[in-house]
C-alpha positions, 0 to 999 in steps of 0.5 A, a space after each residue: 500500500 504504502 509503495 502504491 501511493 509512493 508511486 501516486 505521488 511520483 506520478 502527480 509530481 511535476 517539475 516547475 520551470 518557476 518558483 511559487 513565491 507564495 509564501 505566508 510572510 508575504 500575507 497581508 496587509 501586503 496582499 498575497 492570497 496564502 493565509 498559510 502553508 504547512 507541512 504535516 507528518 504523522 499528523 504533527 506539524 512540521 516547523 517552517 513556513 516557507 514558499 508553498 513550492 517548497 512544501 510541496 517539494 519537500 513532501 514529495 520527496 520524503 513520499 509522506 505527510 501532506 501540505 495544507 495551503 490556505 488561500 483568501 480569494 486568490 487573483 486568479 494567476 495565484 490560482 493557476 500557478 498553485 494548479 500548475 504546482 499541484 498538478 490540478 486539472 485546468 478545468 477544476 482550477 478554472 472552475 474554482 475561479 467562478 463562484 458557485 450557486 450550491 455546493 458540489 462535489 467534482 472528482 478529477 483523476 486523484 483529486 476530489 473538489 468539494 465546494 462548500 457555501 459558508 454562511 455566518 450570522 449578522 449581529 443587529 440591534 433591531 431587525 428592520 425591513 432591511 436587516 442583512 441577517 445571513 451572510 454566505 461565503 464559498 470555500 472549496 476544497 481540493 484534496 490530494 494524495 499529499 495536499 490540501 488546497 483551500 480557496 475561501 471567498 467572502 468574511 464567512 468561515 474563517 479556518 483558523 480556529 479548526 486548524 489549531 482544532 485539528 494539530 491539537 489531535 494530531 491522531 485524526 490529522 494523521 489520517 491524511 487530507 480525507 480528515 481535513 476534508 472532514 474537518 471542513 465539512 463538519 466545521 461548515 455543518 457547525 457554522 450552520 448550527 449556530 446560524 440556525 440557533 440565532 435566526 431562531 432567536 430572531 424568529 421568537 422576537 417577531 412573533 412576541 411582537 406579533 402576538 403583543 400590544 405593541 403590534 404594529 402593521 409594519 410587521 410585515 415588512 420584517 416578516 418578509 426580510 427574515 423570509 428572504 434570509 431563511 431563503 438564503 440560508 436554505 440554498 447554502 444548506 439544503 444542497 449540501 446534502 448531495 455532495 456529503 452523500 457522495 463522499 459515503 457513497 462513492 469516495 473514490 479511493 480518497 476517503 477510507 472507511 473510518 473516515 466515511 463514518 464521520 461523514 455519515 456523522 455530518 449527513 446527519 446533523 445537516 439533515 436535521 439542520 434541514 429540517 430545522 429551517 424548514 420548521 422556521 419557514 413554515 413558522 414564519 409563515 404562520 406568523 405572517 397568515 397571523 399577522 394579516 389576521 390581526 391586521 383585518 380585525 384591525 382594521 374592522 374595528 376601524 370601520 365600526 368605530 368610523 360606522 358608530 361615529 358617522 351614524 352619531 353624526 347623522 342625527 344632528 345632521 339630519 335636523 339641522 338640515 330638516 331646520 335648514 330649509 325654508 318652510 314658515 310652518 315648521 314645528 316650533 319654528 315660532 316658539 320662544 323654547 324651539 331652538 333649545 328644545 331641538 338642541 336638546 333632543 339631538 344630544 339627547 339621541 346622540 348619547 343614546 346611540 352613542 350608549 347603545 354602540 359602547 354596549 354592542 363593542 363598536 365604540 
């Protein structure tokens, strides 16, 4: 076995007329796209933080461990140049450049590309009609026989804190890229878990306000955003699925046995994460249908509060305008009591309609 895969690396390696100067050092804030370049053996990293050609030499000739470069949205000739070095099909390399709507898994010859869609949440004070509330990345993920390659787009996903996870079990890191491609899976499952925990929150205070005194009919436009972001939650996650069931399925010789396990272990929680933004969909709307109910009675009070008054009002309307008219035979029209008597009688009958609409709940 160990001969075999000797002979894959020997097969793969191929001789650069330039050196790759895309060394860590050279990260911001100068610019270059590495954001880190490690050699790894037996599962420990090695010392040094040279030039990735350097590395990838380096593990190449000792025929054991693996490189792991990190790249933050590379140009794409830093892209091509690490392609060329680590002997990446040009379609993969080309590919990568674009970014990608859903995640997906592409197998070229020895080497597996998996994209990832990352996805973090947006703190705010209040959620308003036009709060960003998720925000989506893209990572992908080339693995090799010996090497790690990562592209990461957009502030979301950052991979520091699971790379210091990872050298702190050097036994899982050991067995080679198929576990750092793990390790990204379930890093980006987890991101989702705690996107998903904190829309809930979000969720919760538009229904307390819903449901409260405070309503207000502008509610409906921050129902409607927090929909937009669930969509935009859901295409990053949901198509993940597809992809993971692949790396069980078919791992095309990259991925052992033992490390399929874990995979099944991410399919999962991704499902249930599915699940879980499926509910808050249905619930928003729920929350929506709910709210345009309070609305209509809301505004059938308005119409009966406007009815009762208008009708009020109709009372005095009516005799004034029955007075109003030039007769000379008009009851108590020559009265010395007349004019307050009519005043009188039309508050009179306006407070008892007024009594009976209090007493029937339109006033």
């Amino acid at each position: 076995m160990t001969t075999t895969l000797h002979t894959l690396r020997r097969a793969v390696r191929r001789p650069h007329p330039r050196p790759v100067d895309l060394s860590h050092p050279a990260r911001s804030p100068l610019g270059s796209a590495v954001v880190n370049c490690v050699v790894y053996r037996d599962g420990v990293r090695q010392p040094g933080d040279g030039p990735a050609g350097e590395a990838v030499r380096q593990v190449r000739e000792a025929g054991s461990g693996f490189v792991w470069i990190g790249l933050h949205e590379p140009l794409p000739s830093e892209l091509a140049e690490l392609g060329r070095l680590l002997g990446l099909h040009p379609l993969t390399v080309e590919d990568a450049l674009r970014p990608h709507p859903r995640p997906k898994l592409d197998v070229y010859g020895s080497t597996l590309t998996a994209v990832f869609k990352t996805v973090c949440y947006v703190e705010h004070q209040e959620l308003t009609t036009t709060s960003e509330i998720v925000d989506t990345g893209e990572l992908v993920v080339f693995t090799g026989t010996d090497f790690v390659l990562t592209v990461r787009r957009g502030g979301c996903g950052s991979l520091g804190p699971l790379r210091e996870h990872l050298e702190a079990s050097p036994e899982q890191l050991a067995k080679g890229p198929a576990a750092v491609l793990h390790a990204m899976a379930d890093h980006v499952v987890e991101e989702y878990a705690r996107v998903a925990d904190a829309v809930r929150d979000d969720i919760d205070a538009v229904e307390s306000t819903v449901f409260s005194q405070q309503a207000a009919r502008g509610d409906a436009g921050r129902i409607y955003q927090l929909k937009r972001e669930l969509l935009e939650f859901r295409r990053a996650v949901a198509p993940l699925d597809r992809p993971l069931q692949q790396l069980i399925a078919r791992p095309e010789g990259l991925i052992s046995q033992d490390i399929r396990t874990y995979f099944r272990d991410v399919a999962g929680r991704l499902a249930r994460i599915t699940e879980q933004i499926t509910a808050y969909d249905g619930l928003l709307d729920s929350i929506f249908q709910a709210h345009l109910a309070q609305v209509g009675v809301a505004q059938n009070e308005d119409m009966r509060k406007i009815s009762a008054w208008a009708s009020i009002a109709a009372v005095p309307t009516m005799v004034c305008g029955f007075y109003g008219m030039n007769f000379e035979n008009m009851p108590g029209l020559h009265w010395r009591y007349g004019y307050p008597l009519a005043l009188v009688g039309m508050v009179t009958v306006c407070l008892l309609m007024r009594r009976g609409f209090r007493r029937n709940g339109w006033l």
